[in-house]
C-alpha positions, 0 to 999 in steps of 0.5 A: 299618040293614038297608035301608043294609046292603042297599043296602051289599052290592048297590053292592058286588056291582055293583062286584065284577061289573063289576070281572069284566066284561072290560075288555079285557085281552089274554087276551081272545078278541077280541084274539087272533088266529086263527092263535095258537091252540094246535094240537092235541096230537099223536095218541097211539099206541093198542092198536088201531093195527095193526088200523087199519092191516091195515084200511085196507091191506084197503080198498085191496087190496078197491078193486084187486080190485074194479076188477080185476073190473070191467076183467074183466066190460068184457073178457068182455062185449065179447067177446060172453060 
C-alpha cells in the first residue's frame, strides 16, 4: 500500500513539474523582443541635487582655470621667463 501511494505522489510531482516546466507561453523570455522591455522608471528628484549640480558647475569652472593656467605658463615660457 505504501509502495503504490509512493510511486502515486512521485508520478504526480513529475506531472506537476513538467506542467510548471514552460511550455512556451508568450511571457516567455525568449519570445520577447529586446526593444519590449520596459524602460527604466524616470529619475526621481533627491535632497542632494543641488550639490550635485553647484559640484559639477565647480568641475567646469576648475577645468577653465586650469586651461587658463596652462595657456598662462605656454605664454611665460615662451617668453624666456
Amino acid at each position: 500500500m505504501v509502495r503504490h501511494l509512493s510511486a502515486a505522489a512521485i508520478v504526480t510531482c513529475m506531472l506537476l513539474l513538467g506542467a510548471c516546466s514552460g511550455g512556451g507561453d508568450a511571457n516567455d523570455a525568449s519570445t520577447v523582443s529586446p526593444t519590449a522591455v520596459a524602460a527604466p522608471p524616470a529619475r526621481t528628484p533627491t535632497v542632494i541635487d543641488d550639490q550635485l549640480e553647484a559640484l559639477e558647475k565647480a568641475k567646469a569652472v576648475q577645468a577653465t582655470l586650469d586651461a587658463a593656467e596652462a595657456e598662462r605658463r605656454r605664454k611665460l615660457d615662451e617668453a624666456g621667463g
